[in-house]
ChimeraX commands (.cxc) that place a marker at each C-alpha (Angstrom):
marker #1 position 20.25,-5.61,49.25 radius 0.5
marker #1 position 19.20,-8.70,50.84 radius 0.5
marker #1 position 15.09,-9.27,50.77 radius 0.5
marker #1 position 13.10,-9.32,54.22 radius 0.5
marker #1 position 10.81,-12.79,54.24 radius 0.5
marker #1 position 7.02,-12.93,55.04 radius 0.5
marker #1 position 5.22,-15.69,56.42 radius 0.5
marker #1 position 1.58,-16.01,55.32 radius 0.5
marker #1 position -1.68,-17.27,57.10 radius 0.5
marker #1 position -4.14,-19.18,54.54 radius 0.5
marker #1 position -6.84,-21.63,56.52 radius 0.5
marker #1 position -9.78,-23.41,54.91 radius 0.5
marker #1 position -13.05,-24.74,56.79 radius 0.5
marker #1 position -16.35,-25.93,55.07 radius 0.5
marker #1 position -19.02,-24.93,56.48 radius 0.5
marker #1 position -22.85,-26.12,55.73 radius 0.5
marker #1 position -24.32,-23.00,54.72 radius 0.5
marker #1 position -25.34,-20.59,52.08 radius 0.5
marker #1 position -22.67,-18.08,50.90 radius 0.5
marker #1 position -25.33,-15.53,51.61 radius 0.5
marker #1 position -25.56,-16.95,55.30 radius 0.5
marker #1 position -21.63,-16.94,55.75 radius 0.5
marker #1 position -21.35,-13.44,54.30 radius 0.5
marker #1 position -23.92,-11.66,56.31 radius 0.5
marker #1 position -22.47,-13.85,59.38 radius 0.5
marker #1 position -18.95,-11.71,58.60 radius 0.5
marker #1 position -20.28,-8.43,57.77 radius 0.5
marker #1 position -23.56,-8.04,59.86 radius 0.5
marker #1 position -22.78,-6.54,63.51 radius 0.5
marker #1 position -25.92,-8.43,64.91 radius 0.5
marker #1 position -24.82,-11.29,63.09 radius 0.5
marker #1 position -20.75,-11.32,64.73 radius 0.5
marker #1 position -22.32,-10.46,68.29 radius 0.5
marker #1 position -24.49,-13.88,68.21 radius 0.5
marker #1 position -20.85,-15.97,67.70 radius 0.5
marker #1 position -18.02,-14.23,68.11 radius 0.5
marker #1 position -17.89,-10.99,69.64 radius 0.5
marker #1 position -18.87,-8.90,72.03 radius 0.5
marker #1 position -19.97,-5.24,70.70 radius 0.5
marker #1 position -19.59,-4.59,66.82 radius 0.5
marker #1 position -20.14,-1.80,64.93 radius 0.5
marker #1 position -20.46,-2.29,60.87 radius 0.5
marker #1 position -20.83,-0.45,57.42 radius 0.5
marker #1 position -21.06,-3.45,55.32 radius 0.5
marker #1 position -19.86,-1.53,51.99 radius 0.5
marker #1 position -16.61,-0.81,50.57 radius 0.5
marker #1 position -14.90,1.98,52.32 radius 0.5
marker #1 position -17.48,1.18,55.09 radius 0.5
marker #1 position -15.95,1.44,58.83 radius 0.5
marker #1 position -16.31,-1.23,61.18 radius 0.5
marker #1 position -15.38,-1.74,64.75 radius 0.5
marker #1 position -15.33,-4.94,66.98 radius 0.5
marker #1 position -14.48,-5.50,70.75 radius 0.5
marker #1 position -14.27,-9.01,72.83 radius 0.5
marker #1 position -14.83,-8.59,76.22 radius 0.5
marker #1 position -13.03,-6.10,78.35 radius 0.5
marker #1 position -11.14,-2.95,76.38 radius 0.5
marker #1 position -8.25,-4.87,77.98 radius 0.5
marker #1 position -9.06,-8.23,76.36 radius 0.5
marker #1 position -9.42,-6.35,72.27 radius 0.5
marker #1 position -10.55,-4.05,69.86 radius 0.5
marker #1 position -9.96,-3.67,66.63 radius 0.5
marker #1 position -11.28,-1.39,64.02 radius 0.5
marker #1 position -10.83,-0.50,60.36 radius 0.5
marker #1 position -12.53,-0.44,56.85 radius 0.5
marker #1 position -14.25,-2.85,54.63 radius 0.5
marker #1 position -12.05,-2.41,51.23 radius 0.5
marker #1 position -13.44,-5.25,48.99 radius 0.5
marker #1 position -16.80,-6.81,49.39 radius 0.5
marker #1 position -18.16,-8.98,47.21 radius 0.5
marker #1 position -21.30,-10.63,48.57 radius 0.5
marker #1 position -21.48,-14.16,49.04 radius 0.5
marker #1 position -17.77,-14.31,47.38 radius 0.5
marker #1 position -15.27,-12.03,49.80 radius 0.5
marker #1 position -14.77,-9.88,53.03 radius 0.5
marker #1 position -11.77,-8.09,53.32 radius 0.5
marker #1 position -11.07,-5.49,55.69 radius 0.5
marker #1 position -7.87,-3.64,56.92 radius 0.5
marker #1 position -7.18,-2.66,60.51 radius 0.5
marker #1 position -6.15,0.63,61.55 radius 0.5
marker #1 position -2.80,0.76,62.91 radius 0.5
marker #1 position -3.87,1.83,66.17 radius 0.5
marker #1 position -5.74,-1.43,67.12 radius 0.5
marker #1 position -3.62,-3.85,64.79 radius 0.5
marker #1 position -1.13,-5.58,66.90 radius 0.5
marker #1 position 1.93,-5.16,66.13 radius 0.5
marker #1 position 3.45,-7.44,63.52 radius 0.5
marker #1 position 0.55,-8.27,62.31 radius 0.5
marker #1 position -0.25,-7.50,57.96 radius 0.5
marker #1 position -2.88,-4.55,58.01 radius 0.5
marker #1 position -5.00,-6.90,55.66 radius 0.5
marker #1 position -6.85,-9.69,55.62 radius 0.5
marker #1 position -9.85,-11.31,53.41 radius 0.5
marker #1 position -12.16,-13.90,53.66 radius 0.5
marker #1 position -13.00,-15.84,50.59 radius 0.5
marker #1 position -16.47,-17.56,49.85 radius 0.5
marker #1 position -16.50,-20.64,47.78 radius 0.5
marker #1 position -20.05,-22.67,47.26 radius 0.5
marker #1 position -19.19,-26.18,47.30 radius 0.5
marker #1 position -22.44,-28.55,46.97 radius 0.5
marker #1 position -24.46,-27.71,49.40 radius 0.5
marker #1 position -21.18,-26.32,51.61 radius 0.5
marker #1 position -19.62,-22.94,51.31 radius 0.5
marker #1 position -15.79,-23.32,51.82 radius 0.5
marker #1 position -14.82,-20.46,53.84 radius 0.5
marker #1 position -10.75,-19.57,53.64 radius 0.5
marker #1 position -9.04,-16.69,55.61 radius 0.5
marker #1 position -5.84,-15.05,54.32 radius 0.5
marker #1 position -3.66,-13.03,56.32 radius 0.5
marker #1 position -0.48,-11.65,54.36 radius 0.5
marker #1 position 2.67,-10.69,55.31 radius 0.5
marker #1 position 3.77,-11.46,58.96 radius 0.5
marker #1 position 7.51,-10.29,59.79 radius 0.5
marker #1 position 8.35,-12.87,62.43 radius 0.5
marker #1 position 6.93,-15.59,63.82 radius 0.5
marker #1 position 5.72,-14.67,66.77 radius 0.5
marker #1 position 2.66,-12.91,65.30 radius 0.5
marker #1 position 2.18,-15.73,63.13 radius 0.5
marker #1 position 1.29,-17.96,65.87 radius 0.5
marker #1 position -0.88,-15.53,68.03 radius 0.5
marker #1 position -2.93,-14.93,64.64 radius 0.5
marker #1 position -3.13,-18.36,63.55 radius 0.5
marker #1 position -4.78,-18.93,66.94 radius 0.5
marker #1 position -7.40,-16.30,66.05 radius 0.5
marker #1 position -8.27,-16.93,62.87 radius 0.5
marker #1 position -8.20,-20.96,63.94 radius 0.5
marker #1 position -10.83,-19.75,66.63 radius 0.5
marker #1 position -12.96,-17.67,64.30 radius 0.5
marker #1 position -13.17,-19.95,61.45 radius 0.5
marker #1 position -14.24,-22.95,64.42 radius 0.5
marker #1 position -16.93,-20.30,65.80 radius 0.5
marker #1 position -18.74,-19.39,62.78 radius 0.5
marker #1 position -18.85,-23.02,61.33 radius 0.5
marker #1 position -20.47,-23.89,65.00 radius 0.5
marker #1 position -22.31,-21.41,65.04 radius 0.5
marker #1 position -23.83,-21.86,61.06 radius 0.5
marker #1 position -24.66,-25.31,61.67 radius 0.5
marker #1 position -25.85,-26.04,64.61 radius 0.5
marker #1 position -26.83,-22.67,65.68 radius 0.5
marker #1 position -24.91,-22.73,68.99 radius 0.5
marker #1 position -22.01,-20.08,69.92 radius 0.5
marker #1 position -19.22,-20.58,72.11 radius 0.5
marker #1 position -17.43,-16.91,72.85 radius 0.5
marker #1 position -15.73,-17.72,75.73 radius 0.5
marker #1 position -13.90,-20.30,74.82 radius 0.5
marker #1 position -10.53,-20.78,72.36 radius 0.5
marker #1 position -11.77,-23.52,69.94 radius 0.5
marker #1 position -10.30,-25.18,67.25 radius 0.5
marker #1 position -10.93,-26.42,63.41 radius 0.5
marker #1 position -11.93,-30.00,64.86 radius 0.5
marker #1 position -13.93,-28.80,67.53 radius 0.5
marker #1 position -17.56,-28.92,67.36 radius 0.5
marker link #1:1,2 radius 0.2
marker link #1:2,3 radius 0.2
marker link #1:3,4 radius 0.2
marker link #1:4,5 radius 0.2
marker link #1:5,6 radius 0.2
marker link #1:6,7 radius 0.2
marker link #1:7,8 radius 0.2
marker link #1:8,9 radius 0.2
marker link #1:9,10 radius 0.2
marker link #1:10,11 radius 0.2
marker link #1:11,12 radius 0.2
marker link #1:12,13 radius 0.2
marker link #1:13,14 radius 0.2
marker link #1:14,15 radius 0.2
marker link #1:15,16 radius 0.2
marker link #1:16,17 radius 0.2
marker link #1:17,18 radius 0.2
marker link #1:18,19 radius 0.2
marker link #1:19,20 radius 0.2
marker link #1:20,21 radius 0.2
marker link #1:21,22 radius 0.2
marker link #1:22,23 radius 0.2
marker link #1:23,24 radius 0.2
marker link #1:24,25 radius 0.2
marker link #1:25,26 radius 0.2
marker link #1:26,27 radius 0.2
marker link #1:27,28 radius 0.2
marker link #1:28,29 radius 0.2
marker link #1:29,30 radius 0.2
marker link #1:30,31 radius 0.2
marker link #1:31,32 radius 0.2
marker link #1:32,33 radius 0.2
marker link #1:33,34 radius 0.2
marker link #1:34,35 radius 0.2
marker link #1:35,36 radius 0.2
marker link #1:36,37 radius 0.2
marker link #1:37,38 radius 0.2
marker link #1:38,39 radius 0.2
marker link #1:39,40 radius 0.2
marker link #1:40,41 radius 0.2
marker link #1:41,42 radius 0.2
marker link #1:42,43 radius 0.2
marker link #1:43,44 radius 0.2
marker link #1:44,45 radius 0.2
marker link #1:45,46 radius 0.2
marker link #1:46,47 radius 0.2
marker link #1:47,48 radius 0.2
marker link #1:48,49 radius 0.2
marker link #1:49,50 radius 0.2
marker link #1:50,51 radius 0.2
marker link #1:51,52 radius 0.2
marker link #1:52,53 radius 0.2
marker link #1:53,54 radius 0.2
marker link #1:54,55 radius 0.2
marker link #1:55,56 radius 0.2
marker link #1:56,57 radius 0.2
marker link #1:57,58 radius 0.2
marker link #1:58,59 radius 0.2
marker link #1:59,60 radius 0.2
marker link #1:60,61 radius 0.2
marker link #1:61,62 radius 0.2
marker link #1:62,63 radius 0.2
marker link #1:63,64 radius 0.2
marker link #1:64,65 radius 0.2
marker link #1:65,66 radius 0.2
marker link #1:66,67 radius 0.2
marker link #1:67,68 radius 0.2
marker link #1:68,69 radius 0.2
marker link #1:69,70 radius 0.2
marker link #1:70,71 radius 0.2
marker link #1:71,72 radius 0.2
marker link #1:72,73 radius 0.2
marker link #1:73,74 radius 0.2
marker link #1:74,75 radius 0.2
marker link #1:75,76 radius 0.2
marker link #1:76,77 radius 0.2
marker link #1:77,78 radius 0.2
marker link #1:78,79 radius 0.2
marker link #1:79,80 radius 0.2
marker link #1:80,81 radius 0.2
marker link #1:81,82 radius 0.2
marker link #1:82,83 radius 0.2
marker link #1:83,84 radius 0.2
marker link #1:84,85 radius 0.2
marker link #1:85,86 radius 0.2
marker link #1:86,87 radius 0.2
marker link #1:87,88 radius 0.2
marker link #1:88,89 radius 0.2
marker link #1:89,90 radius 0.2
marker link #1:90,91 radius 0.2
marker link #1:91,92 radius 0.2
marker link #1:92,93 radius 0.2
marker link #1:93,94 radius 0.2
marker link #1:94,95 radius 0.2
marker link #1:95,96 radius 0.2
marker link #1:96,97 radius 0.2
marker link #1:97,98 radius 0.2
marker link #1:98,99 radius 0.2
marker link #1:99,100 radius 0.2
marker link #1:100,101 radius 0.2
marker link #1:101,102 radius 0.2
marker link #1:102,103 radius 0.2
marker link #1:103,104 radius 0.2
marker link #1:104,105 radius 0.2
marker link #1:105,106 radius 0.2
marker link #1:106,107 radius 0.2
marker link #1:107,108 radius 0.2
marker link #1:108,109 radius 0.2
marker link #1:109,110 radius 0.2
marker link #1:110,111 radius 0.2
marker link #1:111,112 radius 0.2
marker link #1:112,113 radius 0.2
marker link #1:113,114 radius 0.2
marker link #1:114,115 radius 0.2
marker link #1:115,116 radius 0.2
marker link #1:116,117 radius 0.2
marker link #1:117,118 radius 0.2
marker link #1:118,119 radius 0.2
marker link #1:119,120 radius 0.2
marker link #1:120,121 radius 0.2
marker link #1:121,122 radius 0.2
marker link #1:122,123 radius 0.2
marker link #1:123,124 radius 0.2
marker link #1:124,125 radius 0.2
marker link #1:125,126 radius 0.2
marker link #1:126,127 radius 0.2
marker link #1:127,128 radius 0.2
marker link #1:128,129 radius 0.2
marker link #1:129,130 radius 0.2
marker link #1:130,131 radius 0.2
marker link #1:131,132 radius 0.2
marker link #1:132,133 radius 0.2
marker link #1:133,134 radius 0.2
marker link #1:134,135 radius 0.2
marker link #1:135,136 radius 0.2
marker link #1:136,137 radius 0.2
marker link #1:137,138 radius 0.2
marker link #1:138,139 radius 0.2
marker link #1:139,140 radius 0.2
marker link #1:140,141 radius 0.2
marker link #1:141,142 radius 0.2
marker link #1:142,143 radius 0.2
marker link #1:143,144 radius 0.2
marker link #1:144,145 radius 0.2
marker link #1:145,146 radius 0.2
marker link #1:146,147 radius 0.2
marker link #1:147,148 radius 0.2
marker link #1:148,149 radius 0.2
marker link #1:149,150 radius 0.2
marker link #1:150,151 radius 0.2
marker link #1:151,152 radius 0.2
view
């Protein structure tokens, strides 16, 4: 019986900030509104629902659970199928690492069938990862734009 093959998304940024900061900055609806989306709903505990929209209904929503929080160490969440494009691994999970007086911040997203999916979600989770790092150091938020790991 021949296997199927996966593809995996695993991207890194350091951001200079507290674990505490970048935590509450992943969890806290308040805190994702400020830099990255437009309405969000959260129950920052494990088990705990959240929902999150950008822009128009048209434009997303997603929603799911929290299934392993850790403070100032992890965030991982799984989307319901109904919002979850398709293609796209149910999980994924942030991971909080204090480095100095950085917190390296990686995002793992597990199990993509084809490639197509890959890309559109390596987009997103390029764009988030850009977002929050702006937005943790220098206080400034860009929603409307796509922005990259260089950008600033």
């Amino acid at each position: 019986m021949p296997t199927r093959r996966t593809a995996d998304i695993r991207l890194a940024v350091s951001v200079r900030a507290d674990p505490a900061e970048v935590y509450r900055a992943l969890t806290s609806a308040r805190e994702l509104c400020a830099w990255w989306l437009d309405r969000a709903e959260t129950d920052a505990r494990n088990m705990g629902r959240w929902r999150m929209a950008w822009g128009t209904p048209a434009r997303g929503e997603a929603r799911g659970l929290f299934v392993d929080l850790e403070p100032e160490r992890k965030v991982a969440f799984m989307e319901d199928d109904g919002t979850r494009p398709k293609g796209w691994p149910p999980l994924t999970t942030f991971f909080l690492e204090k480095k100095g007086r950085a917190t390296e911040v990686t995002v793992v997203a597990a199990g993509f069938s084809s490639p197509k999916p890959l890309a559109a979600a390596r987009g997103r989770w390029e764009d988030c990862l850009a977002k929050l790092k702006l937005y943790l150091e220098t206080g400034r938020a860009r929603k409307a734009e796509t922005l990259a790991l260089s950008a600033k």
